[in-house]
C-alpha positions in Angstrom: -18.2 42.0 -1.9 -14.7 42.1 -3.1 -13.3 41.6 0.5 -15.7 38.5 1.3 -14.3 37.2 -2.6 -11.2 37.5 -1.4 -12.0 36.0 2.1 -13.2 32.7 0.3 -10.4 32.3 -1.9 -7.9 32.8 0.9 -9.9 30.1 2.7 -9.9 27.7 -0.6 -5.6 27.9 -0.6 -6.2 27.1 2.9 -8.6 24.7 2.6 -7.5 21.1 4.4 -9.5 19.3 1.3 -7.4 21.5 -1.0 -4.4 19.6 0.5 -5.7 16.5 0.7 -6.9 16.7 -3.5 -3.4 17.8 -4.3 -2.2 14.7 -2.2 -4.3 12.5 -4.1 -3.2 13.7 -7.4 0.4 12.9 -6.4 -0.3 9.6 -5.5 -2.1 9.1 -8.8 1.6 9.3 -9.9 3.1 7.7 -7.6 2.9 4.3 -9.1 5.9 4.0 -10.9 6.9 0.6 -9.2 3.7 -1.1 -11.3 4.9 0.3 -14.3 8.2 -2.0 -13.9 6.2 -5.1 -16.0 5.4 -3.0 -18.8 8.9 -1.4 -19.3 11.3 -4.6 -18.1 10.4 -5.7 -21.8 11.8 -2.7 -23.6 14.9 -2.7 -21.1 15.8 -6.6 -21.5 15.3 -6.4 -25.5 17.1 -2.9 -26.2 20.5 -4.4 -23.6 20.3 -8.1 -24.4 19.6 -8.8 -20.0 18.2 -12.5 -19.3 15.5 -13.1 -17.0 17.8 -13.2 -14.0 19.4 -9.6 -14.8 15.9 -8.2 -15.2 15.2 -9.8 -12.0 18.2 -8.0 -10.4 16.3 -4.8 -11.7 13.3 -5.6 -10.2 14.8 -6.2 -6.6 16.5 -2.8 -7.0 13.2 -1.5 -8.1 11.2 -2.9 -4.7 14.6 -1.4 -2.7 13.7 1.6 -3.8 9.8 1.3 -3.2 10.5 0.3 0.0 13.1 2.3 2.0 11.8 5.4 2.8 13.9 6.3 6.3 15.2 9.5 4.2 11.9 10.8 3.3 10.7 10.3 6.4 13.7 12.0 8.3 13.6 15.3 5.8 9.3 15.6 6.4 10.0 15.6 10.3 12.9 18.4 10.0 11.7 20.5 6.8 8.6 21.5 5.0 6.8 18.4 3.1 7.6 20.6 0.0 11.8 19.8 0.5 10.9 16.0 0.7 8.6 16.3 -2.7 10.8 18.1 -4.5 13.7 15.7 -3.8 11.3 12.5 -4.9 11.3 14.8 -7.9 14.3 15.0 -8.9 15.2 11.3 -8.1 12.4 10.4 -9.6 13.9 12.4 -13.1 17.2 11.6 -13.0 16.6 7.6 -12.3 14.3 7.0 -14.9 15.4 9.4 -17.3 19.0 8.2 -17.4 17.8 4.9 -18.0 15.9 6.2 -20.8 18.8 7.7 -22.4 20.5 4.4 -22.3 17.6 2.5 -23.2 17.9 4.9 -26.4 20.8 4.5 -27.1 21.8 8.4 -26.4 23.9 7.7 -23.1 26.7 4.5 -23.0 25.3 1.6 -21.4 26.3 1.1 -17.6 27.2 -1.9 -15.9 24.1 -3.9 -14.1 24.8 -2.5 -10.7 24.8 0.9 -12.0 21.1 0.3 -13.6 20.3 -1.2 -10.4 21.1 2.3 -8.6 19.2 4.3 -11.2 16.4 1.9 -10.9 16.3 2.1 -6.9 17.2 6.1 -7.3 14.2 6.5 -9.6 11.7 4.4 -8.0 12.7 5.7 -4.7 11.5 9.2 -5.6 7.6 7.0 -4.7 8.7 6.8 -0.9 9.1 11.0 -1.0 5.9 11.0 -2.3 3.7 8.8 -0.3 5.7 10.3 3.0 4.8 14.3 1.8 0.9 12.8 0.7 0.2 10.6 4.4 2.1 13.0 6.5 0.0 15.8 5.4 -2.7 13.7 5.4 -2.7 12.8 8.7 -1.7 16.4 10.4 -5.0 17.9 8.2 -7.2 14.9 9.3 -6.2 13.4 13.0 -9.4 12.2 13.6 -10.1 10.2 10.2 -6.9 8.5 9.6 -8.1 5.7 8.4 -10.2 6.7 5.5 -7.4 9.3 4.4 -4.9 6.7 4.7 -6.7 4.3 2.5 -7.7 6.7 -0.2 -4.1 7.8 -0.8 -2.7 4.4 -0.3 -5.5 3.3 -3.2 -4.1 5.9 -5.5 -0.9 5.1 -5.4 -2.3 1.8 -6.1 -4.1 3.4 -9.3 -1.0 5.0 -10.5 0.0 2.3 -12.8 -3.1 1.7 -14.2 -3.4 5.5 -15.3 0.1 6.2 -16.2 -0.9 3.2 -18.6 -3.9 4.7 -20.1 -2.1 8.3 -20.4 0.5 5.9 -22.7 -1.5 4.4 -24.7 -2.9 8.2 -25.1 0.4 9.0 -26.3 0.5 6.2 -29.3 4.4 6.4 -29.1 5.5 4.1 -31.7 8.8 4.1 -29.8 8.3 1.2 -27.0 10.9 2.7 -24.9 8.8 6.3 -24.9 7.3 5.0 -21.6 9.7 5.0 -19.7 10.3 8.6 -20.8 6.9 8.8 -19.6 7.3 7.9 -16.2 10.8 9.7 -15.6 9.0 13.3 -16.6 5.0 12.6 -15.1 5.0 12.0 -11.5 8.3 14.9 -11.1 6.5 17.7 -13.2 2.9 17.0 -11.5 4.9 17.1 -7.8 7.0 19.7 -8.3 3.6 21.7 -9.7 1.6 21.2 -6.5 4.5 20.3 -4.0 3.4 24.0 -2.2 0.0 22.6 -1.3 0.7 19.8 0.8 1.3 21.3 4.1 -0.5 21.7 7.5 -3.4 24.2 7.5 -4.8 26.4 9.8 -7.6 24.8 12.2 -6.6 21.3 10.4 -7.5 19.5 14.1 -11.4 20.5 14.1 -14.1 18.0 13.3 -16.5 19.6 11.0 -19.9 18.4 10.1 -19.4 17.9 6.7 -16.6 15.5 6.5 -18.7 12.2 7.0 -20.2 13.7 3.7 -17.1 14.7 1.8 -15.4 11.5 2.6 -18.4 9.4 1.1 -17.8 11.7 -1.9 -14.6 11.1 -2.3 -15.2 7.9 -1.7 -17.4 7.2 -4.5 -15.1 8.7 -7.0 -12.7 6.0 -6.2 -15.1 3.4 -6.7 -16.2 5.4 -10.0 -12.7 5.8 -11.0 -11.9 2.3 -10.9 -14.9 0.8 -12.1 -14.0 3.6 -15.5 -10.5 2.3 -15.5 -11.6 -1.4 -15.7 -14.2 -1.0 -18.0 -11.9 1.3 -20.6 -8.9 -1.4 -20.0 -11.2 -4.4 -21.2 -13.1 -2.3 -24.0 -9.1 -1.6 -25.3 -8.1 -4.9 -25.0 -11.1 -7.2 -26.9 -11.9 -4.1 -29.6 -10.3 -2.9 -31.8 -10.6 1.2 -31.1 -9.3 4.4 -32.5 -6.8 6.4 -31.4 -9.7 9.5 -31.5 -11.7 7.1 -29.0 -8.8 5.9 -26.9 -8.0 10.3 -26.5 -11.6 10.5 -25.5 -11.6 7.8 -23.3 -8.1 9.7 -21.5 -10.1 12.6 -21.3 -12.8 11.7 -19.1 -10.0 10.2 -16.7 -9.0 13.2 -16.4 -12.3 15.0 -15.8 -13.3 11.9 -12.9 -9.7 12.7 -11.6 -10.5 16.8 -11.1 -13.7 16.1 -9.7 -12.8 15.8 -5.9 -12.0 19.3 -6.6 -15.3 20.3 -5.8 -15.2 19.4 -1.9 -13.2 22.4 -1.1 -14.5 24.3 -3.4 -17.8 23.8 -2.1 -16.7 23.8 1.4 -15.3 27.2 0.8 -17.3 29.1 -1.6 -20.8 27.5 -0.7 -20.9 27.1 3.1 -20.9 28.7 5.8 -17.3 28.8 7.5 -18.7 30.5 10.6 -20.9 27.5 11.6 -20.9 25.1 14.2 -17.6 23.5 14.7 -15.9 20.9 17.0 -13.0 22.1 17.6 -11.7 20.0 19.9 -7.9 19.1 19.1 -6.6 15.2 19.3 -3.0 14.7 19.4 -1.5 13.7 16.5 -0.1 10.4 18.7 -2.2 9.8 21.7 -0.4 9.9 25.1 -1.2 7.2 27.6 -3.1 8.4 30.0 -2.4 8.8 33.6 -4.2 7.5 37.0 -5.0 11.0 38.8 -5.1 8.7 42.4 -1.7 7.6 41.6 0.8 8.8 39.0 2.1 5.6 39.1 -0.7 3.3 38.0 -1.7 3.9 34.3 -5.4 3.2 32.9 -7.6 -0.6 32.8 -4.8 -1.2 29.6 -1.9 -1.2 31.5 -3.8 -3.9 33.4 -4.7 -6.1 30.6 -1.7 -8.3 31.0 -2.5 -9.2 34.9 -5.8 -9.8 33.5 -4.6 -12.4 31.5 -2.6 -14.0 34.4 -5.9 -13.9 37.1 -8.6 -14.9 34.7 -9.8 -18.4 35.6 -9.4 -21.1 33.1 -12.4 -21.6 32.0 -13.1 -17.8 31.0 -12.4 -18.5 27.3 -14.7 -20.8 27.0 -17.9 -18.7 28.2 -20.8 -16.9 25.7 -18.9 -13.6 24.3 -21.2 -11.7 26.3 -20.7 -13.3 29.7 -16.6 -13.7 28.8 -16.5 -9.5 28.5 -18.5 -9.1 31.4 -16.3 -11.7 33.7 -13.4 -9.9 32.4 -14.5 -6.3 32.8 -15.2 -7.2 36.5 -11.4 -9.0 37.1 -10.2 -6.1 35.5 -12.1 -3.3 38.1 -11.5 -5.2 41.1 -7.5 -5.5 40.0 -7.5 -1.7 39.3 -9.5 -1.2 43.2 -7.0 -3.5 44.6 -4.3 -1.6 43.1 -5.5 2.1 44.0 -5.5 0.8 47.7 -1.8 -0.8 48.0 -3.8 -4.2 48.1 -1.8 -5.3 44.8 0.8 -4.2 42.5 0.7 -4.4 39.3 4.2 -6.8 38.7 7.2 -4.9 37.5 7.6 -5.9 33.2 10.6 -5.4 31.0 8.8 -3.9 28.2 5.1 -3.1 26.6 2.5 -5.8 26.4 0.4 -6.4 23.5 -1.7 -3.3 22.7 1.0 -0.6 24.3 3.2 1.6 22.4 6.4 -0.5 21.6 9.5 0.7 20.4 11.0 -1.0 17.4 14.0 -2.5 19.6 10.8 -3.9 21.7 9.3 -5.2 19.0 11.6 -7.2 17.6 11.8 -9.2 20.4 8.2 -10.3 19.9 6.8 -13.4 17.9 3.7 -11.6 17.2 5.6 -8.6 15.1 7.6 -11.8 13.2 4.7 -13.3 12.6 3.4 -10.7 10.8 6.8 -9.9 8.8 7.3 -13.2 7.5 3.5 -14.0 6.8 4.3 -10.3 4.7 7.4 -11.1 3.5 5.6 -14.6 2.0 2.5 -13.0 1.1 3.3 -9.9 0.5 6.6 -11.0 -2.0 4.8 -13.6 -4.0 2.5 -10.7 -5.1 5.3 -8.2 -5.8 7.0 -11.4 -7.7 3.8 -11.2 -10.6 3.0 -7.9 -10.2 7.4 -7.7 -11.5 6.8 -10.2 -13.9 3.6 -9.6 -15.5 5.3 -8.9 -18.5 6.4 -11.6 -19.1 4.3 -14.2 -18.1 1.6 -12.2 -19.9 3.9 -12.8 -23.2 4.3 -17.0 -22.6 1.1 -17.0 -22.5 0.7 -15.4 -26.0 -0.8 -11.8 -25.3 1.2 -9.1 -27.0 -0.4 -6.2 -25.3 0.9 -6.0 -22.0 0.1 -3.4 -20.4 -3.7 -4.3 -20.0 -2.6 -6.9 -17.4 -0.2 -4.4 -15.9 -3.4 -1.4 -15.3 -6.0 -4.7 -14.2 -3.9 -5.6 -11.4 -3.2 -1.8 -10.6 -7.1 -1.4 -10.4 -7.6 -4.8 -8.4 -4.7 -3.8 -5.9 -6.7 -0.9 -5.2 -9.9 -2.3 -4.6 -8.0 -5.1 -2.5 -6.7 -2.2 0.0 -10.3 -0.7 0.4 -12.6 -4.0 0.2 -9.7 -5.3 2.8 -9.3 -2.3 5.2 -13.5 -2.6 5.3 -13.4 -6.4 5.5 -11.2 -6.0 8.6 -12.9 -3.6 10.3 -16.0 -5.5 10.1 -14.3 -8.3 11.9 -12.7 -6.3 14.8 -15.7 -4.2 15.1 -18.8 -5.9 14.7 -17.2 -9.3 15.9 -14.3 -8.4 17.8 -11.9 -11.0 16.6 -8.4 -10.1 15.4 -7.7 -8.7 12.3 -5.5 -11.1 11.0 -7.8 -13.2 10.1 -8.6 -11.5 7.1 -5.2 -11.4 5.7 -5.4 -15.1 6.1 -8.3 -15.0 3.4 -6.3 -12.7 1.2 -3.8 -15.6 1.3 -5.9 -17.7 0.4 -7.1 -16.3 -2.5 -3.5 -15.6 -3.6 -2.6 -18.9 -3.6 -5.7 -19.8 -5.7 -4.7 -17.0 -8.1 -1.4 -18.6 -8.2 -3.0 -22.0 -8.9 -4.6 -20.5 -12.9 -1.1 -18.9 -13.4 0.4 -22.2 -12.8 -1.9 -24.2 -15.6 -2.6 -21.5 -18.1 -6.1 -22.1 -18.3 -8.2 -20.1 -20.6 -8.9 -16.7 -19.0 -6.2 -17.3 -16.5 -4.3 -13.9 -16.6 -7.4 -12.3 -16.4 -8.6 -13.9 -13.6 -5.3 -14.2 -12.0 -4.7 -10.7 -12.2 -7.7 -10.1 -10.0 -7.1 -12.4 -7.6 -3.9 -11.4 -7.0 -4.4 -7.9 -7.2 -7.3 -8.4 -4.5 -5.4 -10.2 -2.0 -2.4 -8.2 -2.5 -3.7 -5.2 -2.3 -5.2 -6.0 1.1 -1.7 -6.9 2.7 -1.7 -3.0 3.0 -4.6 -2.1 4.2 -4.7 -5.2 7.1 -0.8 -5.0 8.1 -0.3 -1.4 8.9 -3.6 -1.5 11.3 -2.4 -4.8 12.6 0.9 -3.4 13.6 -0.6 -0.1 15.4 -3.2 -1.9 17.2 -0.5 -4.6 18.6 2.4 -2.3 19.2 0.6 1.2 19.5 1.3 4.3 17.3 4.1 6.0 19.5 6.9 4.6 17.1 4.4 3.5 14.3 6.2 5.2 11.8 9.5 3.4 12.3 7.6 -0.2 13.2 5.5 0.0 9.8 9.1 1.4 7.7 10.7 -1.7 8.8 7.9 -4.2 8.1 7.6 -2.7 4.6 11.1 -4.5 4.0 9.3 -7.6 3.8 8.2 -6.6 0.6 11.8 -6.6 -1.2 13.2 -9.0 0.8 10.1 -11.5 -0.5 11.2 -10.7 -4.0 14.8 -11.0 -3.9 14.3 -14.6 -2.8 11.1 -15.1 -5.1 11.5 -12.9 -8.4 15.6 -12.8 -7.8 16.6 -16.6 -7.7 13.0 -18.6 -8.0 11.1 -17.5 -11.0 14.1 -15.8 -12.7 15.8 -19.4 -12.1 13.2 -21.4 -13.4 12.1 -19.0 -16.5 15.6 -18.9 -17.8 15.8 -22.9 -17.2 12.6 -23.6 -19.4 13.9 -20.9 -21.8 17.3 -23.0 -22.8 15.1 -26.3 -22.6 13.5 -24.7 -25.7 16.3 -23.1 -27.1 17.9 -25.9 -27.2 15.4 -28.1 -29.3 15.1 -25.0 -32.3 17.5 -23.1 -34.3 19.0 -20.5 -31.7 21.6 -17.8 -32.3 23.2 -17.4 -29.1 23.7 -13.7 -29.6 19.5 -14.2 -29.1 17.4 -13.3 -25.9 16.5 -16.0 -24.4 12.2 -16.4 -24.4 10.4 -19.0 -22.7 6.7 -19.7 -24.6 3.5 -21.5 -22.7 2.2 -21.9 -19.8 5.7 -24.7 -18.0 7.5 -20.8 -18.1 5.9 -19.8 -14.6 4.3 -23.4 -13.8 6.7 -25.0 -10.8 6.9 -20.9 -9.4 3.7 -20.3 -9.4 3.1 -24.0 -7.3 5.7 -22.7 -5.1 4.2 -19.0 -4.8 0.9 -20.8 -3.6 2.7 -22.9 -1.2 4.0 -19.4 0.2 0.6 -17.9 0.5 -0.5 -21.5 2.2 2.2 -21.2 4.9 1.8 -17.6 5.1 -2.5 -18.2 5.7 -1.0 -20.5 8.6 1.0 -18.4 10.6 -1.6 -15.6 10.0 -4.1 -17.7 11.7 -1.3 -18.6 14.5 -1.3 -14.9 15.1 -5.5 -14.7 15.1 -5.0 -17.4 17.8 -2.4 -15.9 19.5 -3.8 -12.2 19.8 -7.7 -12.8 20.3 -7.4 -11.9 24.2 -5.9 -8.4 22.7 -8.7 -7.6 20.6 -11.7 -9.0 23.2 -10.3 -6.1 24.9 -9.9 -3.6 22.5 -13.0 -4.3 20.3 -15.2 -6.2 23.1 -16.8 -3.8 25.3 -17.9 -1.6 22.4 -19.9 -4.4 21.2 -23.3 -4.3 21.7 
C-alpha cells in the first residue's frame, strides 16, 4: 500500500498537467506590462515627468515585453528553470529599484536610466512566457493550440489579478504597487521554477485530455466571468475591505482549482490503461517521395498548381474548385514520378513551406502582416499604456478598474479570436486573416467612444479594445505558422512581436504623448498655473484627435488584412479544403 502511495505521488511530480498548472500560475503573473496604466500615475506625480517622459517609459516598457531572443537562447541551451529564475531576478531588481526611487529611498536617475529599469523589469515577462510555452509545448505536441492559448490568456489575466490582490492589500501608499509587482511574479517563479520541465512520456495521447482541457477550459471562462463581475461590483458599490478580502479569496481558490486534473489523473485513474503512444515531432519534417528522394509530397507542388490551373478555376462551386484542383495536382505529381515534368527549380519556400526568417522578409505577405500588427496591434498597446490617464480626463479616480477590464477583455479576445479563426479556416476554408480584419474593426469603433467621451465610453471602450486586441495574438502567431511553416517559427513569431513596440513608440511616444501635453498647456494657460505644476489635461479633447487617428490606423490596418485574405486564399483552399466535407 505504501509502495503504490508512493508510486502515485512520484507520478503526480511527474505529472505533465502538474507542469502545465505551474505554467499557468506563472503566467497569472506575468502581466506586469498591463499594470504600466495603473502605476505611470504614481511615477509621473512622485518625479514631476510630463506626458511625453511617461511615454518614453512606456516604450521602454513594450521593449522589454517584447524582446525575448535571450530567453529564448538560455531555454534551448539550459533547463527552463535557468531562464525563470533570471526573469526573476530582472523582474526584482527593475521594478524594485524603481520603487525605491519612486519612495524616495534611492536618488532619482536620469530618464534613460528609468527607461532601462523599466525594460529590465518588464523584460523578466519574456523569461516567463518562454519557460511556460516551451514547456508547454514539449509536454503537449499534439495540442498546441489549446495550451498555447490558455497560457497566452493568463498572461493576459495577470493584470487584472495583480489588481485585485492590490486592492487586497488597501496600501494607503499609492506607490505600494509597484512594490507589488517587483516582489509577486519573482517570488511565485522562483517557488515553482523546478516544475516546468519536460516529463517522462510527455509525447503520448491519452484519452483523457479532450476532457481535462474542457476543464481547464471552463475555469478560464469561470475565472474571468468572477474577475468581471468582482471589478464592476468594486467599482459602482461602495464595499468593505472584509468583503473585498473575501472576494480575493475565492480568486484564489478558482486559481488552485486546475489542480485537480493531475491530481485526479494520478491518484484516481488508472496509469496502466490504454494509451497512444505514438510520438510527433516536436517540428514536423517534410516528408519525402519514397519513388524519388528528390520530389517532396502534393505541397511542394502547390505552387505549379497555381501556375497550370485554368483561369477560370476560381470561379467554380467550392466543391467542384477542390476537386479540379486535387486532380491537376495528381496528374502533376504522375507526370513528375515518370520524368514527364519537373517540378521548376525556386529560389526559396512558397506559401505554406517552412521559411527562414531571411526568406521571409523578402515576402509581402509576412509585411503585410507586420504592419497590419504594428497598426493594429500598437494602437491597442497605445490605451492599454495610457489608460491611466485617459481614465482620469475623463473624471474616474479609480483607475485600476479600467486597467483589470481590459486585462479580462484581452483575454477573452485571444480565446473568442483563436476560436473565431479556426471556424473560418476549418469549417469554411478561407484565410485566417480575415478575422483579424474584424478585430480591426471593432478597434477602430472602440476608438471612435474614446474619442467623444460619451457616457459609458471607458467602459465600453475598454471592451472593445480589449477584444480586438486581444485577438491580434491569438490570429497572428497561427497566421505566420500556417504561411511560413513552424521550422523557424520561433524566430519568425520573435520578430513579428516587434510590431508591438515599434506601434507605440510612434503612437504612445510622439502622437498621444504630443497631443495630451498640447491640450494640457491649452488649459494651463487659461487658469492660475504654477509652472513647478504637472501638467493635467481634463475632458474628453485630451485623447480626442489620437483616438480619430488610432481608428484611422485600425481602418488601414482592416485593409491590408483583407489584401492579405485576397492574396493567400489559394494557400488555405489547399490547406483547409480537402478536409471539408
Amino acid at each position: 500500500m505504501a509502495s503504490t502511495t508512493r508510486e502515485k505521488f512520484a507520478s503526480f511530480i511527474n505529472n505533465r498537467w502538474l507542469v502545465f498548472v505551474a505554467a499557468m500560475w506563472i503566467q497569472s503573473c506575468a502581466g506586469n506590462g498591463y499594470l504600466f496604466g495603473s502605476i505611470s500615475p504614481v511615477i509621473k506625480s512622485s518625479l514631476n515627468y510630463n506626458q511625453k517622459e511617461l511615454a518614453r517609459l512606456g516604450v521602454a516598457k513594450d521593449l522589454g515585453d517584447s524582446v525575448g531572443f535571450i530567453a529564448g537562447s538560455l531555454s534551448e541551451n539550459f533547463p527552463l528553470w535557468v531562464a525563470l529564475l533570471v526573469g526573476a531576478v530582472q523582474n526584482l531588481v527593475g521594478y524594485g529599484w524603481v520603487w525605491l526611487i519612486v519612495t524616495g529611498r534611492a536618488p532619482v536617475l536620469p530618464l534613460w536610466a528609468m527607461c532601462f529599469l523599466i525594460f529590465a523589469g518588464n523584460n523578466g515577462e519574456t523569461y516567463f512566457n518562454t519557460g511556460s510555452l516551451v514547456s508547454g509545448v514539449q509536454n503537449f505536441p499534439k495540442s498546441r493550440g489549446p495550451v498555447v492559448g490558455i497560457l497566452k490568456g493568463f498572461a493576459g489575466l495577470g493584470g487584472a489579478i495583480l489588481s485585485q490582490i492590490y486592492t487586497m492589500i488597501h496600501s494607503p501608499d499609492p506607490a505600494s504597487i509597484i512594490l507589488m509587482v517587483a516582489v509577486a511574479p519573482a517570488v511565485v517563479a522562483v517557488s515553482l521554477m523546478f516544475f516546468i520541465r519536460p516529463v517522462g512520456g510527455h509525447r503520448q495521447l491519452r484519452p483523457t485530455d479532450g476532457a481535462s482541457f474542457t476543464f481547464i477550459y471552463g475555469v478560464c471562462i469561470l475565472l474571468a466571468v468572477y474577475l468581471m463581475a468582482v471589478m464592476l461590483i468594486e467599482d459602482l458599490v461602495v464595499v468593505s475591505h472584509n468583503i473585498v478580502t473575501i472576494f480575493t479569496i475565492v480568486l484564489f481558490v478558482i486559481l488552485v482549482v486546475p489542480v485537480l486534473v493531475p491530481i485526479m489523473t494520478s491518484f484516481f485513474m488508472d496509469s496502466n490503461g490504454p494509451v497512444d503512444t505514438v510520438e510527433e515531432p516536436l517540428v514536423p519534417k517534410p516528408e519525402e517521395d519514397q519513388q524519388d528522394p528528390g520530389l517532396r509530397t502534393p505541397d511542394l507542388i502547390l505552387s505549379e498548381v497555381e501556375d497550370e490551373k485554368p483561369s477560370d478555376v476560381d470561379s467554380l462551386p467550392a466543391s467542384e474548385r477542390h476537386k479540379r484542383i486535387a486532380q491537376l495536382q495528381t496528374q502533376l505529381m504522375q507526370a513528375a514520378a515518370k520524368g514527364a515534368v519537373r517540378v521548376k527549380g525556386r529560389r526559396g519556400p512558397h506559401r505554406g513551406e517552412d521559411f527562414t526568417l531571411m526568406q521571409a522578409l523578402v515576402k509581402a505577405d509576412f509585411w503585410l502582416i507586420f504592419i497590419s500588427l504594428l497598426l493594429g496591434g500598437g494602437s491597442g498597446l497605445t490605451v492599454i499604456d495610457n489608460l491611466g490617464q485617459m481614465s482620469q480626463s475623463l473624471g474616474y479616480n479609480n483607475t485600476h478598474v479600467f486597467v483589470s477590464m481590459i486585462s479580462i477583455w484581452n483575454f477573452l479576445g485571444r480565446i473568442s479570436g483563436g476560436y473565431f479563426s479556426e471556424l473560418v479556416v476549418r469549417d469554411y476554408a478561407y484565410p485566417r486573416p480575415v478575422a483579424l480584419a474584424v478585430a480591426q474593426v471593432v478597434m477602430a469603433i472602440g476608438n471612435v467612444f474614446f474619442a467623444f467621451g460619451w457616457p459609458g465610453a471607458m467602459y465600453i471602450g475598454t471592451l472593445l479594445i480589449g477584444l480586438g486586441y486581444g485577438a491580434h495574438w491569438a490570429i497572428v502567431p497561427a497566421t505566420a505558422s500556417e504561411l511560413f511553416g513552424l521550422k523557424n517559427f520561433g524566430a519568425l513569431y520573435n520578430f513579428l512581436t516587434l510590431a508591438n513596440p515599434a506601434g507605440s513608440l510612434v503612437f504612445s511616444g510622439m502622437i498621444a504623448s504630443t497631443i495630451y501635453d498640447m491640450e494640457a498647456e491649452k488649459q494651463a494657460h487659461g487658469s492660475v498655473f504654477n509652472p513647478d505644476d504637472v501638467l493635467k489635461c481634463d475632458g474628453y479633447i485630451c485623447y480626442f484627435l489620437t483616438s480619430l487617428i488610432m481608428s484611422g490606423f485600425c481602418i488601414i490596418a482592416c485593409i491590408l488584412s483583407l489584401i492579405l485574405v485576397r492574396r493567400t486564399k489559394p494557400v488555405y483552399t489547399q490547406l483547409y479544403g480537402k478536409t471539408r466535407t
